[in-house]
Backbone as XML, in Angstrom:
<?xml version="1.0"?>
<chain id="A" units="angstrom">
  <residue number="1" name="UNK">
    <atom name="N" x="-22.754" y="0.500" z="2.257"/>
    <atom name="CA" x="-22.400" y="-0.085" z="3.534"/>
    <atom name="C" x="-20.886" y="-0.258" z="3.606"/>
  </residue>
  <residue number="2" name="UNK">
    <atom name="N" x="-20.142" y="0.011" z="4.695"/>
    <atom name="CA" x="-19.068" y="0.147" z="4.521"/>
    <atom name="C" x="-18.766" y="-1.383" z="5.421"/>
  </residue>
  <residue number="3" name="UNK">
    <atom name="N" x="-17.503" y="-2.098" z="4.858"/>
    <atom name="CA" x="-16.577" y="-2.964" z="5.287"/>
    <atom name="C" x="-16.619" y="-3.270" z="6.574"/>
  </residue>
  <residue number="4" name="UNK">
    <atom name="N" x="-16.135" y="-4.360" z="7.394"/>
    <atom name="CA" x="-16.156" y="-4.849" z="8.381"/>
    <atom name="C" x="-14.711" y="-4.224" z="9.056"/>
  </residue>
  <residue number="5" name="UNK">
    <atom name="N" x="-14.758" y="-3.642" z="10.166"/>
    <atom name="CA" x="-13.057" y="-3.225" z="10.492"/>
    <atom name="C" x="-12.818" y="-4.681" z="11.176"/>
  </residue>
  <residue number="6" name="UNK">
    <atom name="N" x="-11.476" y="-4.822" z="10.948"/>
    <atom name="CA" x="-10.367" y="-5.703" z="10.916"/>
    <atom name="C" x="-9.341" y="-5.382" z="11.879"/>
  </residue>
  <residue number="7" name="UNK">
    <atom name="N" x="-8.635" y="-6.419" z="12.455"/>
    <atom name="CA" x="-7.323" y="-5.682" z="13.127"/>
    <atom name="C" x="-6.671" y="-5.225" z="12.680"/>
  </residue>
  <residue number="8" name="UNK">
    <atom name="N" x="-6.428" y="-5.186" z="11.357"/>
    <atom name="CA" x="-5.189" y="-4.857" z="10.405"/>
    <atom name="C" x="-5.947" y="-3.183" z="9.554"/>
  </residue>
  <residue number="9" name="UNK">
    <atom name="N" x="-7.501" y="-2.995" z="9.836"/>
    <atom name="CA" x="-7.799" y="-2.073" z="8.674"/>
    <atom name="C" x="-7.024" y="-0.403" z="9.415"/>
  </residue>
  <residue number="10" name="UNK">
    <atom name="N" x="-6.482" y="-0.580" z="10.286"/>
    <atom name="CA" x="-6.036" y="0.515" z="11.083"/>
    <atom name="C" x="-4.558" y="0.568" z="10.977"/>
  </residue>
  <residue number="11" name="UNK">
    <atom name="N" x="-4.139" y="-0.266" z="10.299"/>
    <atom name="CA" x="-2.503" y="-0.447" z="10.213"/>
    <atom name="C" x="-1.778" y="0.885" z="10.473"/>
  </residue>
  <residue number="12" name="UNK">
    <atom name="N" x="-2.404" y="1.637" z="8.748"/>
    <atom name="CA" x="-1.571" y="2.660" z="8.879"/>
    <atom name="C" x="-2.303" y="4.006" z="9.619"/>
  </residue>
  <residue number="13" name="UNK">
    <atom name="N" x="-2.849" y="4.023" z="11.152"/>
    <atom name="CA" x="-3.605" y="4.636" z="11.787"/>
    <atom name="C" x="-2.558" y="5.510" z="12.611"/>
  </residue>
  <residue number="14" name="UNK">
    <atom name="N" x="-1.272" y="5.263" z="12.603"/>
    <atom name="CA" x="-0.559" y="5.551" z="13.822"/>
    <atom name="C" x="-0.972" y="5.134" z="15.426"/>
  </residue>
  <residue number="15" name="UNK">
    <atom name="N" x="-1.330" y="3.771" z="15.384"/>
    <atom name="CA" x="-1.895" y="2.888" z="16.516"/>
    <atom name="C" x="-0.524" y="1.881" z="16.839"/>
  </residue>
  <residue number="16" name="UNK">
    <atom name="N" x="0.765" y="1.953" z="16.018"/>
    <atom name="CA" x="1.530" y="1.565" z="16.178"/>
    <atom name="C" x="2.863" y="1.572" z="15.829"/>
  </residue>
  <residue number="17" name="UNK">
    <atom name="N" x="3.984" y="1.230" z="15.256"/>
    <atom name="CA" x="4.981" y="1.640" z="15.258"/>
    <atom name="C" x="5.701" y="2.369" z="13.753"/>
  </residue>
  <residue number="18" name="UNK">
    <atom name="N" x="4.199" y="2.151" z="12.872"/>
    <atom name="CA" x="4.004" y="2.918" z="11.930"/>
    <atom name="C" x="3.224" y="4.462" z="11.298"/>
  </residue>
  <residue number="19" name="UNK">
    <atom name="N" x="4.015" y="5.450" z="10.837"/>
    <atom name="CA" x="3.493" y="6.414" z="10.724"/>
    <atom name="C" x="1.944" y="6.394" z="9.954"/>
  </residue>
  <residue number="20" name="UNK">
    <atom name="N" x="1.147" y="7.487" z="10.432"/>
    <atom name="CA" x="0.079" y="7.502" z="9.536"/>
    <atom name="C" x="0.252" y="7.981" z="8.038"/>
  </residue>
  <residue number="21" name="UNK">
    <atom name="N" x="-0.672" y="7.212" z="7.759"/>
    <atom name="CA" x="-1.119" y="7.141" z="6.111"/>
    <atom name="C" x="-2.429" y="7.803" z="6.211"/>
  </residue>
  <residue number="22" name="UNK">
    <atom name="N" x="-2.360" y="8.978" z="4.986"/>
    <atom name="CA" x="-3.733" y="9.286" z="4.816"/>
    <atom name="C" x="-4.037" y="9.287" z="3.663"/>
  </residue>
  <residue number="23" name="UNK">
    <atom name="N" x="-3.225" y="8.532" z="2.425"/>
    <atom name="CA" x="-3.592" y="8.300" z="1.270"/>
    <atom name="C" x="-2.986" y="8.799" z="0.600"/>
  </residue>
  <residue number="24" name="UNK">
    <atom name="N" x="-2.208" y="9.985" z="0.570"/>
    <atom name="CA" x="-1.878" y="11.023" z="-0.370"/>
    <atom name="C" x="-0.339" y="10.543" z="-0.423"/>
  </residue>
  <residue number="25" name="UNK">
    <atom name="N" x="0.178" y="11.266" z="-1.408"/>
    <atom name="CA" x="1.553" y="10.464" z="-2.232"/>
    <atom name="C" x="2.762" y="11.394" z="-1.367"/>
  </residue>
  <residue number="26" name="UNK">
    <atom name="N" x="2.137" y="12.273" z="-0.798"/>
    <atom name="CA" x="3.162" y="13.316" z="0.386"/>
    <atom name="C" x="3.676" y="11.974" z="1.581"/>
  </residue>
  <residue number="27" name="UNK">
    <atom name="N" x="2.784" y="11.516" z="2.142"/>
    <atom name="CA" x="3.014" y="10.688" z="2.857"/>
    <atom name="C" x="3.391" y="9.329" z="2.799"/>
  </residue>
  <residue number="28" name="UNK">
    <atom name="N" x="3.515" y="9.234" z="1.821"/>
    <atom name="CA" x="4.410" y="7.552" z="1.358"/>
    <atom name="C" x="6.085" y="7.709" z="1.850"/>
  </residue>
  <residue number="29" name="UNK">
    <atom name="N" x="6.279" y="9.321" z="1.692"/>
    <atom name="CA" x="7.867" y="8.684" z="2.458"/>
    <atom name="C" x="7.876" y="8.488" z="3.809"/>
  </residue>
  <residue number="30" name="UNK">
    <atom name="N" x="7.308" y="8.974" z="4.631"/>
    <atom name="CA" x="7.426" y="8.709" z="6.335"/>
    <atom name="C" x="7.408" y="6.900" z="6.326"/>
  </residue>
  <residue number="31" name="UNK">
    <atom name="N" x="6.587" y="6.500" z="5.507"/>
    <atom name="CA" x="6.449" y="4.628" z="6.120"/>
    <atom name="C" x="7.525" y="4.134" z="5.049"/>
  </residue>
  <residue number="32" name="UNK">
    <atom name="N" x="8.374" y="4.374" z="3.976"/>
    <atom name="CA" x="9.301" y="3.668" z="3.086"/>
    <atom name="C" x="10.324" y="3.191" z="4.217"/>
  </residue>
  <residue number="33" name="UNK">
    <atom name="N" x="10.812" y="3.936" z="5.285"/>
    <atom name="CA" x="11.665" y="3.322" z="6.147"/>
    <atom name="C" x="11.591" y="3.272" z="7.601"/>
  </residue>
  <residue number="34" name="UNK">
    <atom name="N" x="9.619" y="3.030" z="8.196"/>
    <atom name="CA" x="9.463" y="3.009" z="8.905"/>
    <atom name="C" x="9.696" y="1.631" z="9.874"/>
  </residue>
  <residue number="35" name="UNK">
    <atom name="N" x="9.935" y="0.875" z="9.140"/>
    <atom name="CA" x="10.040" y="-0.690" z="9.772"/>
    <atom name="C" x="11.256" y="-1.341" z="9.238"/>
  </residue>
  <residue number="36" name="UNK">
    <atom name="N" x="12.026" y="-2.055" z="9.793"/>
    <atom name="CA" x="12.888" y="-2.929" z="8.898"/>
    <atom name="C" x="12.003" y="-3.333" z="7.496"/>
  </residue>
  <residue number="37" name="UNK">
    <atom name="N" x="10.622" y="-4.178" z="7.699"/>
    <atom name="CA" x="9.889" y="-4.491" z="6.756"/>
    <atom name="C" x="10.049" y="-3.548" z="5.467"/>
  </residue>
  <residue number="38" name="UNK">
    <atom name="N" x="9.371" y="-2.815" z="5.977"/>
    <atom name="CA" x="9.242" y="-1.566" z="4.727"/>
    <atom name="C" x="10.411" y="-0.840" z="4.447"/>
  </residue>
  <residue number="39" name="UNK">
    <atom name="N" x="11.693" y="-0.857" z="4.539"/>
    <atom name="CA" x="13.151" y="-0.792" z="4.458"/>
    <atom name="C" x="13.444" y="-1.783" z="3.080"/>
  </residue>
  <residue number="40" name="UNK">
    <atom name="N" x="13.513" y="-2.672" z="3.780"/>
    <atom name="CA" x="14.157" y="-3.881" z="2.843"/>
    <atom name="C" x="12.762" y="-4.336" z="1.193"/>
  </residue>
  <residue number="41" name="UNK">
    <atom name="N" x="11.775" y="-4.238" z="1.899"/>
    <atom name="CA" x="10.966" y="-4.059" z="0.594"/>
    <atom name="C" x="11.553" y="-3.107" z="-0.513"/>
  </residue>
  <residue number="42" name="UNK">
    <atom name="N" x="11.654" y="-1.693" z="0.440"/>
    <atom name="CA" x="12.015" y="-0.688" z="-0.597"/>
    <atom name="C" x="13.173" y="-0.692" z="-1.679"/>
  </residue>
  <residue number="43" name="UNK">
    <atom name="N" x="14.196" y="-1.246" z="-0.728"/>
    <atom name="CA" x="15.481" y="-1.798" z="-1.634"/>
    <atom name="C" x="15.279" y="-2.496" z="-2.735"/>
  </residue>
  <residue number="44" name="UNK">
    <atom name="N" x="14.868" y="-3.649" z="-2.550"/>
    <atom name="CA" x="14.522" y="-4.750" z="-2.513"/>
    <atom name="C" x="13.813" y="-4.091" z="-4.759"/>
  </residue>
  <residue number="45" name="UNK">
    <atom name="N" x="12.453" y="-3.464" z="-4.103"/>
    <atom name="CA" x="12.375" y="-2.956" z="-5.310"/>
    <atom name="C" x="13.304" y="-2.230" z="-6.421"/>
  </residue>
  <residue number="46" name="UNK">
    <atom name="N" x="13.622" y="-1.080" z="-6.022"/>
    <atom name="CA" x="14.261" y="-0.194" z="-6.226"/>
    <atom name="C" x="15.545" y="-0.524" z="-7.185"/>
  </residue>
  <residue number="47" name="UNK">
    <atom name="N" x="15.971" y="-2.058" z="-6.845"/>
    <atom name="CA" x="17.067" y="-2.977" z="-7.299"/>
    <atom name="C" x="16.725" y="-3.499" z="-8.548"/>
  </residue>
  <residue number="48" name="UNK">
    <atom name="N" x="16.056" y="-4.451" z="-8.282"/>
    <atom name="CA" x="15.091" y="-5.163" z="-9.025"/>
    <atom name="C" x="14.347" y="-4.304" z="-10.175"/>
  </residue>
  <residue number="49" name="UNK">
    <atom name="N" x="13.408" y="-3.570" z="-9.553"/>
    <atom name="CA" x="12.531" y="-2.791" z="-10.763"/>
    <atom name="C" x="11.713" y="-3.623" z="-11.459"/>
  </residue>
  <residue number="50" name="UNK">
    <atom name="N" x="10.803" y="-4.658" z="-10.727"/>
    <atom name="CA" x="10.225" y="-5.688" z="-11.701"/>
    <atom name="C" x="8.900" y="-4.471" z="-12.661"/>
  </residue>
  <residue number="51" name="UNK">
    <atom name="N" x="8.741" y="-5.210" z="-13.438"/>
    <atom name="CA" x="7.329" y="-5.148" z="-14.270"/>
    <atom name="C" x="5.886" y="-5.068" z="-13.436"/>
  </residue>
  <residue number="52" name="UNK">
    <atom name="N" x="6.052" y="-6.052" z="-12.664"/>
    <atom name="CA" x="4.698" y="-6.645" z="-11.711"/>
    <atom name="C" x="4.660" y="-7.113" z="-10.645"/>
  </residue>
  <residue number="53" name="UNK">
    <atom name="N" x="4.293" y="-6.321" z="-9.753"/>
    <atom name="CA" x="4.250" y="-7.022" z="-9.073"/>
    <atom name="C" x="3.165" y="-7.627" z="-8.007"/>
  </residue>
  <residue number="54" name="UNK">
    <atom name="N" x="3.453" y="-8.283" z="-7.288"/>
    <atom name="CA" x="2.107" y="-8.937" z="-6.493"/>
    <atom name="C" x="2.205" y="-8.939" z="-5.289"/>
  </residue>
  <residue number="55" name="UNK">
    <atom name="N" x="1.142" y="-8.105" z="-4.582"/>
    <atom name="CA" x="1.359" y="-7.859" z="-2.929"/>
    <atom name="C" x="0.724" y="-8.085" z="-2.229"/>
  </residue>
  <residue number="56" name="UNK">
    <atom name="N" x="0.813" y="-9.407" z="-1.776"/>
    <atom name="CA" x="-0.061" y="-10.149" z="-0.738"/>
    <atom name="C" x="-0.091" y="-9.924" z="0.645"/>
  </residue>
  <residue number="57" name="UNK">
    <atom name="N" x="-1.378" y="-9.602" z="1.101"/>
    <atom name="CA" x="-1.535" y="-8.814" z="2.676"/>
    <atom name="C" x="-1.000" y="-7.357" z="2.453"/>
  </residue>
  <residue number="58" name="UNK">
    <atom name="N" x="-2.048" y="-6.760" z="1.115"/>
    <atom name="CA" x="-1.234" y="-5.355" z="0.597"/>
    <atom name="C" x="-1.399" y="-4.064" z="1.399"/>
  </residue>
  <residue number="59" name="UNK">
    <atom name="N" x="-2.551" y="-4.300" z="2.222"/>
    <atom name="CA" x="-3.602" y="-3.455" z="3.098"/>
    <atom name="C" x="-4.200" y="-2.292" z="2.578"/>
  </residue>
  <residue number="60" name="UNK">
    <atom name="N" x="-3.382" y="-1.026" z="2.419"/>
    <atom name="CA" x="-3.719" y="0.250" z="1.856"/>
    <atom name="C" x="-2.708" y="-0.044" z="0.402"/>
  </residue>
  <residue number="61" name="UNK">
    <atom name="N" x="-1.614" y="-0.922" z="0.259"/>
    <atom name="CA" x="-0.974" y="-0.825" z="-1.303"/>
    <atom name="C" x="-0.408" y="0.577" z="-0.936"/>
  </residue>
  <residue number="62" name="UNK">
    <atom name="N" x="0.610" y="0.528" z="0.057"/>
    <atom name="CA" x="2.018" y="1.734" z="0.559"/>
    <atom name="C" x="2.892" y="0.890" z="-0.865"/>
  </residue>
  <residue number="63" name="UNK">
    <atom name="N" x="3.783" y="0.055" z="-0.378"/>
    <atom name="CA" x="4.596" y="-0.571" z="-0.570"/>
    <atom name="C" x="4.490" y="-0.578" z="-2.390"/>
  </residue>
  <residue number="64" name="UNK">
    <atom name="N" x="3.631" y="-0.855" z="-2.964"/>
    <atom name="CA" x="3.594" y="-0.445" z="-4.517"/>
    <atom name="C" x="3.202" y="0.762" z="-4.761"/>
  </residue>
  <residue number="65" name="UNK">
    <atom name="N" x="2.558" y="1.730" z="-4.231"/>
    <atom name="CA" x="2.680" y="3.132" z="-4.683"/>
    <atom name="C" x="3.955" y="3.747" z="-4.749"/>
  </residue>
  <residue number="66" name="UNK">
    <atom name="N" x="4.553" y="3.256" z="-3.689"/>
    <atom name="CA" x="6.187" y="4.450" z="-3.798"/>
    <atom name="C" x="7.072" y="3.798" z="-4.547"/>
  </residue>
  <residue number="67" name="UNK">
    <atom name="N" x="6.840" y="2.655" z="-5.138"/>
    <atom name="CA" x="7.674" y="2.087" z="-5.875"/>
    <atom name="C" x="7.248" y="1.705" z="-7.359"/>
  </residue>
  <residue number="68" name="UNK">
    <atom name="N" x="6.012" y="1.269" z="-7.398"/>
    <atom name="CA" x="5.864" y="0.727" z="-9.057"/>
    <atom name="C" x="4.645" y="1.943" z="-10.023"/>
  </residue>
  <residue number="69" name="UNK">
    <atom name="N" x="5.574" y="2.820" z="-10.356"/>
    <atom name="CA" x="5.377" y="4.017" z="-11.243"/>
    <atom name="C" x="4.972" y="3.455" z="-12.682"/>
  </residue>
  <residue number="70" name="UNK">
    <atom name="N" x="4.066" y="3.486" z="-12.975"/>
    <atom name="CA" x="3.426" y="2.878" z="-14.462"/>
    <atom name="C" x="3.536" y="1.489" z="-14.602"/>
  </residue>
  <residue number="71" name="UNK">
    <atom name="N" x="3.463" y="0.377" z="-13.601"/>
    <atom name="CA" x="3.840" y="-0.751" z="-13.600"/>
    <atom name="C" x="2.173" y="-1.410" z="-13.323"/>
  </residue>
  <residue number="72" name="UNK">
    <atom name="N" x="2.243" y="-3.035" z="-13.565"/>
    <atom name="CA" x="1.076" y="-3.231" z="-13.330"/>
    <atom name="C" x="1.384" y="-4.290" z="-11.731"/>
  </residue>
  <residue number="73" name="UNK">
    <atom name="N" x="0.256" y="-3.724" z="-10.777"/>
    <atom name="CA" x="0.181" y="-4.225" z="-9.380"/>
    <atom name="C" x="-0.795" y="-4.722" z="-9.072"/>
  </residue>
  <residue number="74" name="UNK">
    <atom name="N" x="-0.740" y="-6.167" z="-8.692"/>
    <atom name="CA" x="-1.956" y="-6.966" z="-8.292"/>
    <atom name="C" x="-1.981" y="-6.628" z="-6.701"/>
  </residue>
  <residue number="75" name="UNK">
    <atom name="N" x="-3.103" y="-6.465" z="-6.144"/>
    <atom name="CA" x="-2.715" y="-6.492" z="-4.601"/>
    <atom name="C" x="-3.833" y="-7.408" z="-3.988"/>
  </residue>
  <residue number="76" name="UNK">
    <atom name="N" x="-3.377" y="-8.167" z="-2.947"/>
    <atom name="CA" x="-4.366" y="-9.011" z="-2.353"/>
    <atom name="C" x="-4.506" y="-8.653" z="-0.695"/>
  </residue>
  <residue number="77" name="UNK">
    <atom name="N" x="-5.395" y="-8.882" z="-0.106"/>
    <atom name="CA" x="-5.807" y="-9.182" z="1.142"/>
    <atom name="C" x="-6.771" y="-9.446" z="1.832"/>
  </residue>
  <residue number="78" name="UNK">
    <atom name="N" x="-7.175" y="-10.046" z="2.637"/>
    <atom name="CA" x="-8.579" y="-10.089" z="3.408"/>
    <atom name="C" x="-8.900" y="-8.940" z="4.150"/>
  </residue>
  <residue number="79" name="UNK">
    <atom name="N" x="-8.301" y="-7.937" z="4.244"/>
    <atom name="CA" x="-9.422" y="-7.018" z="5.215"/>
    <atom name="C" x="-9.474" y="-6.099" z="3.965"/>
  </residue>
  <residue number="80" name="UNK">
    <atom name="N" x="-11.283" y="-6.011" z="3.887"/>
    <atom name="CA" x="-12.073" y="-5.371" z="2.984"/>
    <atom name="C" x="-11.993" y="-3.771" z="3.448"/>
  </residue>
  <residue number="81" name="UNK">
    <atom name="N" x="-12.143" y="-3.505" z="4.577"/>
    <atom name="CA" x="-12.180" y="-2.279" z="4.784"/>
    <atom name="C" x="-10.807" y="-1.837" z="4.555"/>
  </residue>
  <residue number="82" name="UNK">
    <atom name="N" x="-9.614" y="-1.823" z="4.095"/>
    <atom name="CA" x="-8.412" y="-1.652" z="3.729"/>
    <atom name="C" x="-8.653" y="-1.533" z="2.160"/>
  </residue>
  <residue number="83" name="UNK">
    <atom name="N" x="-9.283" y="-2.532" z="1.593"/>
    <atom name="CA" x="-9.648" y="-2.396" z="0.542"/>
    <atom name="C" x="-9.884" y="-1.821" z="-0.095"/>
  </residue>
  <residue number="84" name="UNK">
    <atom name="N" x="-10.956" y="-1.530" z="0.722"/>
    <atom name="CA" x="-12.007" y="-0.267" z="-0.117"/>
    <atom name="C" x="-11.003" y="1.014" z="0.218"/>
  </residue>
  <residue number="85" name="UNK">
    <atom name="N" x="-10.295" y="1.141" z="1.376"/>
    <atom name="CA" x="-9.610" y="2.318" z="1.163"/>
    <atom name="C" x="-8.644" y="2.462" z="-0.062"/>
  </residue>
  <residue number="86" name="UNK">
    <atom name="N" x="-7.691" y="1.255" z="-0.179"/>
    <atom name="CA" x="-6.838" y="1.520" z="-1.461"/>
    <atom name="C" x="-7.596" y="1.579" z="-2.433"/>
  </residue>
  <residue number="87" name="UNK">
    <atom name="N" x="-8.599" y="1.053" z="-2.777"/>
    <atom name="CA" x="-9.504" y="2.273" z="-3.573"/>
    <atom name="C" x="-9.877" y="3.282" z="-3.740"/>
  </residue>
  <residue number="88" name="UNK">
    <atom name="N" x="-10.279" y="3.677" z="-2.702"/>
    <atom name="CA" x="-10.359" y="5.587" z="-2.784"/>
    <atom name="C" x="-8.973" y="5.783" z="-3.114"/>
  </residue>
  <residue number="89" name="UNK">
    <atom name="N" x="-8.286" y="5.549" z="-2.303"/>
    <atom name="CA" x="-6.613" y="6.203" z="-2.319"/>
    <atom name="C" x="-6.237" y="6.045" z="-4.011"/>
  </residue>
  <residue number="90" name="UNK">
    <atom name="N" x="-6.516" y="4.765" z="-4.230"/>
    <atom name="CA" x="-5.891" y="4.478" z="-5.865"/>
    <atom name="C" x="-6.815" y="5.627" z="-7.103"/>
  </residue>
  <residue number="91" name="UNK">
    <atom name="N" x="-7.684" y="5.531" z="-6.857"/>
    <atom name="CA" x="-8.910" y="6.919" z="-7.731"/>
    <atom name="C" x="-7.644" y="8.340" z="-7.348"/>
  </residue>
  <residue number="92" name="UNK">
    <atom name="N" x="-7.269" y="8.915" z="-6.400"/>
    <atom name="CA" x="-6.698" y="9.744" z="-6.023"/>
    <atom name="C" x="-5.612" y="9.780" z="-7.045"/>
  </residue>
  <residue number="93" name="UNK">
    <atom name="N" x="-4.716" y="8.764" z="-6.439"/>
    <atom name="CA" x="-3.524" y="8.297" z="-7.997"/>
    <atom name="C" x="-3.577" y="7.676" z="-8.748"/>
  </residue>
  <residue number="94" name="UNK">
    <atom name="N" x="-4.567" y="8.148" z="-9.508"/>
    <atom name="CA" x="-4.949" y="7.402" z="-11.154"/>
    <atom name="C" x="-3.677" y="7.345" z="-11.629"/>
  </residue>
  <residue number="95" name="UNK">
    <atom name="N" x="-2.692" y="7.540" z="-11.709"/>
    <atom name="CA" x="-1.720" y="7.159" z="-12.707"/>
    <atom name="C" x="-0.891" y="5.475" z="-12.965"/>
  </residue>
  <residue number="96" name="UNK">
    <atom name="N" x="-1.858" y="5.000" z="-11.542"/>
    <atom name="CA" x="-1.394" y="3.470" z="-11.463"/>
    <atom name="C" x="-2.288" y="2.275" z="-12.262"/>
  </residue>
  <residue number="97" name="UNK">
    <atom name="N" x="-1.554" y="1.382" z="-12.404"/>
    <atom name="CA" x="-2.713" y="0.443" z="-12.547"/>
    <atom name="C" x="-2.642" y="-0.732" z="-11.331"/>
  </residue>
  <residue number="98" name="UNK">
    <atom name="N" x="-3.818" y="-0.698" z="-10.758"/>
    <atom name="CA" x="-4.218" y="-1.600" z="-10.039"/>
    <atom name="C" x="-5.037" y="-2.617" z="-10.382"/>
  </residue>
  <residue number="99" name="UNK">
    <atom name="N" x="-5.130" y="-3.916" z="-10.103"/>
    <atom name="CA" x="-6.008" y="-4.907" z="-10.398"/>
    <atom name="C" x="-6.195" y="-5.521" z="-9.312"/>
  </residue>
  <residue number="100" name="UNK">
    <atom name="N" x="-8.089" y="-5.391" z="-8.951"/>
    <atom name="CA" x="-8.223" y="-5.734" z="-7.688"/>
    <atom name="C" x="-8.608" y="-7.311" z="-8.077"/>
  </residue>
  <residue number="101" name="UNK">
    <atom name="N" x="-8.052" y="-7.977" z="-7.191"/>
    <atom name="CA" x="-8.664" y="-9.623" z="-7.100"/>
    <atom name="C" x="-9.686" y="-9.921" z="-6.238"/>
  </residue>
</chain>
């Protein structure tokens, strides 16, 4: 049974001022500087370079794929159907570690 859609499980749908996401690691650069948001995150990492990090309201987990390369990433959020997608998506790029909460 699949997830309840959410307002948010469509984020990266191109329903708004963000490019679509379809999971694949080709498309992580169109949204790295699609928003101020996702701009200054990117820096933000990129600077820094933590170990771990933790991404609350992660949705699909954009924002730690293009950035935390063998690192360990907690990601949180309430919409399940987002969820379950960064799951499929994360099986796709096994090379991460994810820990779902």
């Amino acid at each position: 049974m699949r997830p309840k859609v959410s307002e948010w499980s469509n984020y990266y749908s191109g329903e708004n001022e963000l490019p679509i996401y379809d999971g694949s690691k080709e498309r992580l650069h169109y949204i790295k500087n699609s928003t101020a948001k996702h701009a200054i995150v990117d820096h933000l990492l990129e600077n820094i370079q933590p170990n771990t990090v933790l991404d609350i309201g992660c949705n699909r987990g954009c924002i730690v794929r293009w950035r935390i390369k063998r690192r360990q990433s907690y990601c949180i959020d309430i919409d399940e159907q987002a969820l379950d997608q960064m799951y499929c998506d994360s099986k796709i790029l096994i090379r991460m570690s994810f820990h779902f909460i």
